[in-house]
ZAMILUM-130636 format. One line per 10 residues: number of its first residue (from 1); their letters; for each residue x, y, z of C-alpha. Coordinates in steps of 0.001 Angstrom, whole numbers, m for minus. Layout:
<atoms>
NUM = A = X Y Z  ...
</atoms>
This chain:
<atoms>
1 = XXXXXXXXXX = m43796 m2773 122671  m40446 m1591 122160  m40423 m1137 118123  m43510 m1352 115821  m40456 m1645 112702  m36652 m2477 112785  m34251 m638 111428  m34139 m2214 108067  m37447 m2104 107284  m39196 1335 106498
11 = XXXXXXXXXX = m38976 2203 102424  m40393 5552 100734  m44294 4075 100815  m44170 4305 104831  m43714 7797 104508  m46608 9355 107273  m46480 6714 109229  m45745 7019 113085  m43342 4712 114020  m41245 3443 117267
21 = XXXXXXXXXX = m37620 2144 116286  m34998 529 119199  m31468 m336 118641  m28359 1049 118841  m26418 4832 117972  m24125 3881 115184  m22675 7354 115006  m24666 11127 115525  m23778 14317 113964  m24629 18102 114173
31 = XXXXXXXXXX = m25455 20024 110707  m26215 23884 111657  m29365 23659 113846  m30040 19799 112839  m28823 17025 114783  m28506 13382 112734  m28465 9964 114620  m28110 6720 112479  m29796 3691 114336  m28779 213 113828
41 = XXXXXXXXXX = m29616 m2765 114797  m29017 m6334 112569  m31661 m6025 110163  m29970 m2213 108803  m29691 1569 109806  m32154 3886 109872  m31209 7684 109700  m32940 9903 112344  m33544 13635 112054  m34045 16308 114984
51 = XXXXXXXXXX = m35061 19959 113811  m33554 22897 115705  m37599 23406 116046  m37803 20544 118277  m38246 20583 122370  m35043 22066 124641  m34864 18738 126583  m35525 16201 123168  m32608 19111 121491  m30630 17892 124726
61 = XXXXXXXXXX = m31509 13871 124624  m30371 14038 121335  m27100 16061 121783  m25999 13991 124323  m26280 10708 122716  m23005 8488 122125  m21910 5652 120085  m23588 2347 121124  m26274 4228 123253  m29159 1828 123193
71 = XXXXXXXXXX = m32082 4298 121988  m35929 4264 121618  m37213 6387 119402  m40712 7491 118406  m41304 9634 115257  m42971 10039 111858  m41535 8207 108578  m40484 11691 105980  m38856 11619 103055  m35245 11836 103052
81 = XXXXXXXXXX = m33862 15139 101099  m30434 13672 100608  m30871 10123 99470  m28460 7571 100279  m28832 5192 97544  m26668 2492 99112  m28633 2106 102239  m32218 m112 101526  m33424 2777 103922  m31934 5455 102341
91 = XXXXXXXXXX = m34917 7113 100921  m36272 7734 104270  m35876 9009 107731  m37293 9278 110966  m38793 12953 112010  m38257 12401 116034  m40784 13644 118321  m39494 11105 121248  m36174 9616 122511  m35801 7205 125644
101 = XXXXXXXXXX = m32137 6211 126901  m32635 2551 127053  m28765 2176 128276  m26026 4517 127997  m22400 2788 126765  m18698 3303 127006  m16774 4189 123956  m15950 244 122429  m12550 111 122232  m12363 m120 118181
111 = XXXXXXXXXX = m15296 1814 115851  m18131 m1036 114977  m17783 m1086 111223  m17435 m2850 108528  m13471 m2332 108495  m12803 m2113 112247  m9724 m175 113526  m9458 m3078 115805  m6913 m5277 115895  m7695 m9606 115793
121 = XXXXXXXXXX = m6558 m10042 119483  m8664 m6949 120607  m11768 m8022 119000  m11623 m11358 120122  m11519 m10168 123515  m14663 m7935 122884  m16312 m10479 120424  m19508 m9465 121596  m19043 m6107 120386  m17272 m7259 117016
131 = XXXXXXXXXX = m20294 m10002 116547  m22449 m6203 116232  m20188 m5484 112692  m22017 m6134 109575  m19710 m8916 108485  m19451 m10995 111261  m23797 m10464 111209  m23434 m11736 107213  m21615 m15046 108039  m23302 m16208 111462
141 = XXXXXXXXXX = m26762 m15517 108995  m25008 m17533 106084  m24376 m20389 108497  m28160 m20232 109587  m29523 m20369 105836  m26787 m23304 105482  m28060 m25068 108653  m31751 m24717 107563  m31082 m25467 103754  m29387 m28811 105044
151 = XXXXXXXXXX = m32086 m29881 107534  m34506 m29596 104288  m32976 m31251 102155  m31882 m34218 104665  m35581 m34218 105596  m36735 m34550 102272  m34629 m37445 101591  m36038 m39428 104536  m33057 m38577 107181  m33480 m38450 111000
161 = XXXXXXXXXX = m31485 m36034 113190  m30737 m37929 116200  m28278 m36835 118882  m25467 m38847 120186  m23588 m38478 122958  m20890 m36163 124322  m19528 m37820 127150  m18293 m41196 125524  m15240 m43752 125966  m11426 m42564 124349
171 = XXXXXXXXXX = m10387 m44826 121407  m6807 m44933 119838  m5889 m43246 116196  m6497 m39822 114994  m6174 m36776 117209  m5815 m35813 121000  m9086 m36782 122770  m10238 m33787 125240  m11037 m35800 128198  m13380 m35415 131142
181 = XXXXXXXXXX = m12977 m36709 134866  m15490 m38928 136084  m16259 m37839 139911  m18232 m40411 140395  m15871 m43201 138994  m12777 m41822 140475  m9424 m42121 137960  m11666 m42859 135065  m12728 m39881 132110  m14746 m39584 129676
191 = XXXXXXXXXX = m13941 m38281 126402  m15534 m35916 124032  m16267 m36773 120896  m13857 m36250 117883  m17144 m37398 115888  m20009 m39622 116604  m18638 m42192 114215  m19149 m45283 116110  m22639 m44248 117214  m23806 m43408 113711
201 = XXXXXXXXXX = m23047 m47268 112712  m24605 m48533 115851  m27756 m46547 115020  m27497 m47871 111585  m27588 m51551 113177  m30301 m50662 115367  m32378 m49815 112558  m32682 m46381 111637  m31537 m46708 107933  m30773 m42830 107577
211 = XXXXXXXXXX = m29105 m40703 110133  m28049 m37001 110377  m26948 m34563 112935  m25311 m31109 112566  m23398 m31724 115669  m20420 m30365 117799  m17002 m32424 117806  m13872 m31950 119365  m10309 m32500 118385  m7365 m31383 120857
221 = XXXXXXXXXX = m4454 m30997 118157  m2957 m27550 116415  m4882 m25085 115387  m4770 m22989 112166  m6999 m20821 110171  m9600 m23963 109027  m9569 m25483 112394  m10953 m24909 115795  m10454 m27596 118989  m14417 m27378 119359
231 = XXXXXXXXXX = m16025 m27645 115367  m19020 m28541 114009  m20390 m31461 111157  m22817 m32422 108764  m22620 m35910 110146  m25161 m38688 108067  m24886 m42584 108054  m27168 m44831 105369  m27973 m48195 105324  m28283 m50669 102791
241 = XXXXXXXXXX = m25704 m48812 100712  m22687 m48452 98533  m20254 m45863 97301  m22707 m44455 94241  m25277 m44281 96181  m23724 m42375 99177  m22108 m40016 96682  m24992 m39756 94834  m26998 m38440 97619  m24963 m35894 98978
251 = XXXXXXXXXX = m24078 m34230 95350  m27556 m33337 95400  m27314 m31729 99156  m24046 m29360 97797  m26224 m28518 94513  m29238 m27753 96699  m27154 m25767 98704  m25384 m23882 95799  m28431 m23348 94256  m30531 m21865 97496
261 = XXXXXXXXXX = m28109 m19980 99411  m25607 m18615 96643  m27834 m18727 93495  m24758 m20850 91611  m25148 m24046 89891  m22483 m26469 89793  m21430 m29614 87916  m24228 m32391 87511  m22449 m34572 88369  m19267 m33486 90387
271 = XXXXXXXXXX = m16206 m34174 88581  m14790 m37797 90148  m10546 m38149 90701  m8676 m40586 91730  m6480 m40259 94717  m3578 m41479 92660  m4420 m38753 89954  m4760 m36193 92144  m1392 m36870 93793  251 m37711 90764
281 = XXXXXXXXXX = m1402 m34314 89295  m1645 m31920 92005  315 m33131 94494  m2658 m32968 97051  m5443 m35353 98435  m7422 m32076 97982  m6803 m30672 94943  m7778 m27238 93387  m8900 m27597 89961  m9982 m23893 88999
291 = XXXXXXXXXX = m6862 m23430 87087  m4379 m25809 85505  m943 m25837 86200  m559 m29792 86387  2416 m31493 87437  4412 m33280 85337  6666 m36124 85935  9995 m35648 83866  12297 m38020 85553  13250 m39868 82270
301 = XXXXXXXXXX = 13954 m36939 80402  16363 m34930 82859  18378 m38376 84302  21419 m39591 82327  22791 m35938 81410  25366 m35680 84257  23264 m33593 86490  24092 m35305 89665  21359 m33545 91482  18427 m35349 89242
311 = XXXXXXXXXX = 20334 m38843 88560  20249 m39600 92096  16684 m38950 92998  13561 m41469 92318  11320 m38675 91032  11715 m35265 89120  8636 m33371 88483  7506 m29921 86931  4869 m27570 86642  4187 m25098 83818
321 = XXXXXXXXXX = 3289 m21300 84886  2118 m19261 82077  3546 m16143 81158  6313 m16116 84182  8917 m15962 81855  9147 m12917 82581  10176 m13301 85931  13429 m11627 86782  16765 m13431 88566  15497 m11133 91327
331 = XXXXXXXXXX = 12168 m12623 91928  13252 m15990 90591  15970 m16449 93949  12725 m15485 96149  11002 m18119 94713  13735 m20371 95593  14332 m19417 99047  10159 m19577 99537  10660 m23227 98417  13050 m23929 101156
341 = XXXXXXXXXX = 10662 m22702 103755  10288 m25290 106261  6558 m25581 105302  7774 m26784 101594  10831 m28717 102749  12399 m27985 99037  16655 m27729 98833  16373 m25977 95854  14414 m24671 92862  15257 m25262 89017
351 = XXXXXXXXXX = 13730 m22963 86829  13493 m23654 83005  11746 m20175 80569  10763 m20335 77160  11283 m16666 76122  9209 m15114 74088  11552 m15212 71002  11353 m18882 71288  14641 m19632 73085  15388 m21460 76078
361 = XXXXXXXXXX = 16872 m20235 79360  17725 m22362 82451  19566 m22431 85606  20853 m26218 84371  21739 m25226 80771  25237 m26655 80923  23787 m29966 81486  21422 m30060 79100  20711 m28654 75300  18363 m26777 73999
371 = XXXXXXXXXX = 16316 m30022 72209  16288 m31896 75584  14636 m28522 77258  12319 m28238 74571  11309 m32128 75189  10339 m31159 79142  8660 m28044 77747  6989 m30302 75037  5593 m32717 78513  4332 m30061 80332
381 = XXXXXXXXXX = 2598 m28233 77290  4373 m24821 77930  3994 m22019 75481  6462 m19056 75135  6439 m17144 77949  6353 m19842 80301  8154 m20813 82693  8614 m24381 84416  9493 m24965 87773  11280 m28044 88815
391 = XXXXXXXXXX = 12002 m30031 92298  13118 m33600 92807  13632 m36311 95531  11278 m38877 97206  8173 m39216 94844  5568 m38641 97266  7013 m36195 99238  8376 m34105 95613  4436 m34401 94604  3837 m32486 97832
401 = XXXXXXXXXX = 6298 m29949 97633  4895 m29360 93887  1120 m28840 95179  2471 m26450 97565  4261 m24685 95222  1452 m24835 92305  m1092 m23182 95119  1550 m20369 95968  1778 m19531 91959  m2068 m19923 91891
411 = XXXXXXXXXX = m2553 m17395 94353  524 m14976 92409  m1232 m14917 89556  m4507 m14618 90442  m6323 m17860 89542  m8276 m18745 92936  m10847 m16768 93017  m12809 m17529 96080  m16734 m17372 94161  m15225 m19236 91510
421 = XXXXXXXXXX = m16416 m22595 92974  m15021 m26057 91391  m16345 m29296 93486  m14697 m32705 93079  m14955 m36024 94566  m12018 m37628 95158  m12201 m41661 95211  m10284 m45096 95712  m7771 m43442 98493  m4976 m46483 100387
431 = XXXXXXXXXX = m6804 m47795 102773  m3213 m48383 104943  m882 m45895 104857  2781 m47726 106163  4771 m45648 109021  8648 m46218 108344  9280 m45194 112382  6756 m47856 113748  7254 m50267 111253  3365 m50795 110860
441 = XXXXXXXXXX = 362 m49363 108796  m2633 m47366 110396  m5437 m46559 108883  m5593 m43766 106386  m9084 m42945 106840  m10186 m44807 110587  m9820 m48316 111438  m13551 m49141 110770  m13060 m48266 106934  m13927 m51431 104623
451 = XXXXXXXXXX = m11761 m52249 101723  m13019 m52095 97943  m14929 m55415 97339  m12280 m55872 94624  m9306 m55765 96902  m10396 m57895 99615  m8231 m61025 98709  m5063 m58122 98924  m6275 m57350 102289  m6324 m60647 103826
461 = XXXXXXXXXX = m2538 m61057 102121  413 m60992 104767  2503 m59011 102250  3210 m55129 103185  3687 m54552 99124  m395 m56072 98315  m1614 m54206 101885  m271 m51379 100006  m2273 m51483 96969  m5625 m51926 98724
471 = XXXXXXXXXX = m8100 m49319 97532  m10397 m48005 100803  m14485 m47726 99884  m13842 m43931 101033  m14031 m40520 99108  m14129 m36978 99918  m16118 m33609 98955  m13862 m31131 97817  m14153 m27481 96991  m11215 m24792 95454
481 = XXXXXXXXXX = m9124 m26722 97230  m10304 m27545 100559  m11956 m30997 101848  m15664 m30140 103192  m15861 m33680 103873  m15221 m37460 104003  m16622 m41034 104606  m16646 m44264 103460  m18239 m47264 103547  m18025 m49141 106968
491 = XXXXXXXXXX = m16912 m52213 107597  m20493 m54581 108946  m19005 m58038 109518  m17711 m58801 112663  m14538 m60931 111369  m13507 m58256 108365  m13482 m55540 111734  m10828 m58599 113488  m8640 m58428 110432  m8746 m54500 110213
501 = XXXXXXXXXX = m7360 m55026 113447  m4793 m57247 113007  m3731 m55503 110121  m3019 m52322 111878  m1445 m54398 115091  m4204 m54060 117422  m4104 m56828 119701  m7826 m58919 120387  m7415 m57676 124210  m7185 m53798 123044
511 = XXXXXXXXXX = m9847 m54398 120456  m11808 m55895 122795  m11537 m53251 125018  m11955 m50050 122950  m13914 m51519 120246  m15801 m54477 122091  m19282 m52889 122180  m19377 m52449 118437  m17790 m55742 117409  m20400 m57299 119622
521 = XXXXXXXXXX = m23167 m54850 117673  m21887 m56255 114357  m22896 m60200 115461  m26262 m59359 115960  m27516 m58564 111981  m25796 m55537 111227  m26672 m54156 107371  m24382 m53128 105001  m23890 m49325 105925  m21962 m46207 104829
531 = XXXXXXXXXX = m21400 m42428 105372  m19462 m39194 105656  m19527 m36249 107680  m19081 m32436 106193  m16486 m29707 107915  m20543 m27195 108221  m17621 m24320 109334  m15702 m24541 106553  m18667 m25621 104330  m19789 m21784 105787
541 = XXXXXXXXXX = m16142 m20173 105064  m15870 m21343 101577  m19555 m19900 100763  m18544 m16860 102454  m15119 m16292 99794  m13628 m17038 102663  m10440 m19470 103799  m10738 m19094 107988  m13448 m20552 109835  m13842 m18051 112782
551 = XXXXXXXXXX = m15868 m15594 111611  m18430 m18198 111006  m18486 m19149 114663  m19929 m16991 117218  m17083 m17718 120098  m14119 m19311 118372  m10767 m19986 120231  m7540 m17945 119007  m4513 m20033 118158  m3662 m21097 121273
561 = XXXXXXXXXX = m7091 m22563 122013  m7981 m19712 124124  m11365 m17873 124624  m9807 m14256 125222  m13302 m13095 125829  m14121 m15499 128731  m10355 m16156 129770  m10471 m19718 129344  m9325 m22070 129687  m8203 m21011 133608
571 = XXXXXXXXXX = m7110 m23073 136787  m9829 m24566 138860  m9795 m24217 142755  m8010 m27207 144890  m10914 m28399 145856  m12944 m29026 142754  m9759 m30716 142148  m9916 m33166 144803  m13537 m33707 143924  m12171 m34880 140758
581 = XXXXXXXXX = m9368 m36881 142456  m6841 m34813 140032  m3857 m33365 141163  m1732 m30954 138779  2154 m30305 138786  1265 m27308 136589  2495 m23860 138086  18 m21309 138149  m179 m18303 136294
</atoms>
């Protein structure tokens, strides 16, 4: 055999054992006649020791030695005289009477530690050498204990993981489809799937009450640090269901996976918001709750003072920030010009303090008196030393611009502190959001959402302003600010799908056509069913402290939906292309 221990493994009570270790040269260093070799592989590092006493040509193995040599070593377990009290092996060391050169290595291009010298772009084109670092070996093992922990539990509660296909049929809505040619259907493609939704509800009317599949999707649309073109989900149907009971069950999965993979407990139940609070509050679909800072709408106590700016606006809001009064003018016209970054979309910034001494500053204080500050102060709950921060315009889009904001002073101050977890669910989103350019409504969450029992007489209404009030059966997971994960309850009845249709302008001949095979499934006894599927990578990231996925993928794509590594994507030769029946005005690179 090649070891009889890893390198992680040997503590002060193998001492006289003999002993073969394999893996890697992490680094190798010469103290007077001794020579020092520390020998990883992904279960720790082990510290080797060759006396000056030791054979010329074992003296000359072990001189020559390099970083990322792959070794074998044979030798007996010793105590270590220096300890190293931060290694689990650092009581111990090897004694070597034996080396074998299993494979010699170049110098990597950056060291392989825990903080590389190597830059993102670098390491992603040597990601099998930066996979070796300790932290990237932390999160791919924190996604395994995640995987596992959620294959228990989902087996416990009766689930079956059941694959679906990859190779299925391009529907309308949501993102880019990647798509597949079809040689043997020539001009027709596949596509991959952005999720196995429509599967998931045909296996729920084919009988199999409880679905699951940790499963790979595929989205061709921007890319950022939560979001890959290839990603993975948690992705579970139930039959003979409704919104408690869906919720119900999957609290328990995030609990069971607090509690076995990070030791934390967490709210029993999860906190349950509104979508209307939550925008109205936090100016997000996906709020973070770990710290206050609410928004505040103050529109009828700024309007009517001759402030043009405000009195011609539909909405004014504010938030509080606690102890920025002390902000100077300095770091006050930063603030304002960060506002007007194209990824707020502010035109300005109104700032009101209450000092410390009790008075009131503000950058509109010729418009308004003290007493009518103090009322906005007295809304928001501000103390002295606060400060308020004010935008205006379109209500939705003001609410927005305040979340964004209220996360950029969260993260100023200190407030988000990644292992400071706060779950929510977030409940009773639109079901229809209205698009002013197209002049029609699509479907907030997808087009085979159902409506809240209570709203179904709005739905069937040929009014935009009662479409607009109806309440979807959905609801997301969300965690410090980030959705893990959405669903809803599905529409099952054959002529409610029809309507959903109509109402978001798809004609009976495209419905037919995209959607025909699981209209058709409906008319044959489907149950009432419902669902959601969990980001697992960002699920991963957020147990890891972290806000990017990557790390948490062995191969991810850069921001350009590259593989570096593997150069892809590339061109393929003309005739594969012909093959496929494809032809390309693309110039190649």
């Amino acid at each position: 055999m090649y070891r009889t221990h890893t390198c992680g493994q040997l503590r002060l009570e193998n001492a006289g054992q003999e002993v073969t270790l394999a893996g890697w040269v992490q680094k190798s260093r010469k103290l007077g006649g001794m020579t020092f070799i520390d020998l990883r592989d992904r279960y720790g590092i082990t510290q080797l020791v060759i006396d000056a006493s030791a054979p010329a040509e074992l003296l000359e193995t072990a001189g020559s030695v390099g970083r990322e040599w792959v070794l074998q070593v044979t030798g007996k377990v010793i105590e270590r005289q220096s300890k190293n009290p931060k290694l689990p092996t650092g009581e111990i060391e090897i004694a070597v009477s034996g080396i074998k050169v299993l494979n010699k290595a170049m110098t990597p291009p950056f060291t392989i530690e825990d903080v590389s010298d190597g830059g993102e772009e670098l390491r992603a084109k040597y990601r099998y050498l930066d996979l070796r670092r300790n932290p990237l070996q932390r999160a791919l093992f924190l996604r395994h204990k995640i995987a596992h922990e959620v294959r228990n539990y989902l087996d416990s509660q009766n689930f079956l993981e059941i694959e679906t296909p990859y190779l299925i049929k391009s529907t309308p809505e949501g993102a880019r489809d990647f798509v597949v040619p079809s040689r043997m259907n020539p001009g027709q493609f596949y596509a991959l799937p952005q999720s196995p939704q429509t599967f998931k509800q045909l296996l729920m009317v084919a009988g199999y009450d409880r679905y699951f599949q940790i499963v790979r999707c595929f989205r061709d649309e921007d890319l950022r640090a939560d979001r890959q073109p290839e990603f993975t989900q948690i992705d579970c149907e139930m039959s003979f269901v409704e919104q408690e009971d869906v919720l119900g069950t999957f609290e328990g999965m995030m609990r069971t996976l607090f509690r076995n993979v990070l030791n934390v407990e967490i709210p029993n139940p999860i906190p349950r918001m509104s979508w209307y609070d939550a925008m109205d509050f936090y100016g997000s679909d996906k709020p973070d709750i770990r710290f206050g800072m609410k928004i505040n709408e103050i529109t009828d106590l700024v309007q009517g003072h001759g402030f043009s700016v405000f009195d011609s606006v539909e909405y004014v809001g504010a938030i509080s920030v606690e102890g920025a009064a002390a902000y100077t003018r300095k770091q006050i016209d930063e603030l304002t010009e960060w506002v007007k970054r194209p990824q707020v979309g502010a035109k300005g910034l109104v700032y009101i303090k209450l000092n410390e001494d009790g008075s009131i500053k503000s950058s509109v204080d010729k418009f308004y008196t003290p007493e009518q500050l103090q009322a906005v102060a007295d809304r928001l709950g501000a103390a002295k030393g606060d400060m308020m921060l004010v935008l205006c315009g379109p209500k939705r889009k003001t609410q927005t611009m305040l979340g964004v904001l209220r996360i950029e002073m969260g993260n100023r101050l200190g407030l988000r502190d990644p292992f400071n977890f706060a779950p929510l669910c977030v409940v009773d989103f639109p079901l229809l959001e209205w698009d002013v350019e197209t002049q029609r409504f699509y479907a907030m969450h997808h087009e085979l959402t159902a409506a809240k029992p209570e709203h179904l007489e709005l739905f069937y209404s040929n009014r935009k302003e009662d479409l607009e009030k109806v309440c979807a059966n959905a609801y997301d997971f969300v965690l410090n600010g980030t959705e893990l994960g959405g669903g809803s309850i599905r529409i099952h009845e054959a002529d409610v799908q029809q309507r959903m249709f109509e109402v978001l302008g798809i004609s009976r001949e495209d419905a037919e056509y995209k959607f025909g095979f699981i209209i058709n499934a409906f008319k044959f006894g489907a149950p009432p069913h419902g669902g959601l599927a969990f980001g697992f990578d960002r699920v991963c990231a957020l147990f890891g402290g972290q806000e990017t996925i990557r790390d948490y993928i062995a191969f991810p794509k850069n921001n350009q939906g590259r593989d570096v590594m593997i150069d892809s994507p590339s061109y393929i030769d003309q005739e594969q292309m012909d093959e496929l029946f494809l032809n390309s005005t693309a110039e190649r690179k």
